[in-house]
One Martini backbone bead per residue (centre of mass of N, CA, C, O) as a GRO file, in nm:
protein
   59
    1UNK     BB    1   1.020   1.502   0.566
    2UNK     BB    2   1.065   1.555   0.243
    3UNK     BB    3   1.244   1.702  -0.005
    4UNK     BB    4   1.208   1.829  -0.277
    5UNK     BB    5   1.247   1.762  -0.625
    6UNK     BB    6   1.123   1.965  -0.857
    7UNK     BB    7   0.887   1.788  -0.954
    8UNK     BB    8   0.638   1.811  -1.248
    9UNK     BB    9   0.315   1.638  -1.231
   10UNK     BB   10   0.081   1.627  -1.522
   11UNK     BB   11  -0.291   1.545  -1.537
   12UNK     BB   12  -0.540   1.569  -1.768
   13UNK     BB   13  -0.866   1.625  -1.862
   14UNK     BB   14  -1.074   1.520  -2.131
   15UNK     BB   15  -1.352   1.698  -2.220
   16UNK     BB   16  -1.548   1.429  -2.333
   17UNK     BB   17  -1.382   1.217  -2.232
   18UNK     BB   18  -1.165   0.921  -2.095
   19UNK     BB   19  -0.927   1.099  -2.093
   20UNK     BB   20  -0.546   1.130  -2.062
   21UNK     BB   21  -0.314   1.383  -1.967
   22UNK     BB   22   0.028   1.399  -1.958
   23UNK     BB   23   0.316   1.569  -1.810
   24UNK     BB   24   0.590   1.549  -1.745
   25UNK     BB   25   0.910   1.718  -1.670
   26UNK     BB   26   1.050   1.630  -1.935
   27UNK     BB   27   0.789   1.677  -2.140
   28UNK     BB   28   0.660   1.430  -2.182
   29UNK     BB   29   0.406   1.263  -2.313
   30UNK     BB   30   0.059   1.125  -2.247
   31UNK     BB   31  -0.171   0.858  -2.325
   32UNK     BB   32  -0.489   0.792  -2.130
   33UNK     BB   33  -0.757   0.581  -1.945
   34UNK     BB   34  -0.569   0.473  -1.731
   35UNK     BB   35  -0.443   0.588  -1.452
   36UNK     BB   36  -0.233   0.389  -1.373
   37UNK     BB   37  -0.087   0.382  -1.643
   38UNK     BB   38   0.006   0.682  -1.593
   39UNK     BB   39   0.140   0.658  -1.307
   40UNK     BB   40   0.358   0.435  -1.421
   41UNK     BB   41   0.473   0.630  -1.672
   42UNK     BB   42   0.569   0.870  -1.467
   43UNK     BB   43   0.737   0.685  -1.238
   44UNK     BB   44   0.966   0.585  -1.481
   45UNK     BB   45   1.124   0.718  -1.523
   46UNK     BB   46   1.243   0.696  -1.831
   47UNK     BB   47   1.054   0.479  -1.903
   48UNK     BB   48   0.891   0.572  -2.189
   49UNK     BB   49   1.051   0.880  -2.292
   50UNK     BB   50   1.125   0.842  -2.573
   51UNK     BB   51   1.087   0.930  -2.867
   52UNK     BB   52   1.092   0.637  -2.985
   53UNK     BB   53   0.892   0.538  -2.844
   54UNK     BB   54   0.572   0.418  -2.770
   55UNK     BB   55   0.246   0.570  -2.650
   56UNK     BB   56  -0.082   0.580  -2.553
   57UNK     BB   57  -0.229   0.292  -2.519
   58UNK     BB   58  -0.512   0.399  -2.453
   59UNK     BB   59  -0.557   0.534  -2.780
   0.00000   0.00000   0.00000
C-alpha cells in the first residue's frame, strides 16, 4: 500500500439535475455532466485549474 498523499478531491451531485460539482484539493471548482470528464479534470491537476482557463464544459 501506499503513503496518503493527504490530497482530497470532492464530487457532488447536484440533486434534480445531471450535473456534478467537483472541488479539487487546491480548492478549484468544476462542473460537468460527464463523470469522466471531472475525473479527468480532477486528475490533471494543476493542468486545467488555473483561474484564467475556462472550466465547466459539461454546463
Amino acid at each position: 500500500m501506499t503513503a496518503p498523499t493527504g490530497e482530497v478531491y470532492r464530487i457532488d451531485w447536484l440533486p434534480g439535475t445531471d450535473i456534478l460539482h467537483g472541488t479539487c484539493h487546491c480548492g478549484r471548482e468544476h462542473t460537468s455532466q460527464d463523470p469522466i470528464e471531472m475525473w479527468e479534470w480532477m486528475l490533471a491537476h494543476p493542468r486545467g485549474h488555473a483561474l484564467d482557463e475556462p472550466q465547466g464544459a459539461g454546463t
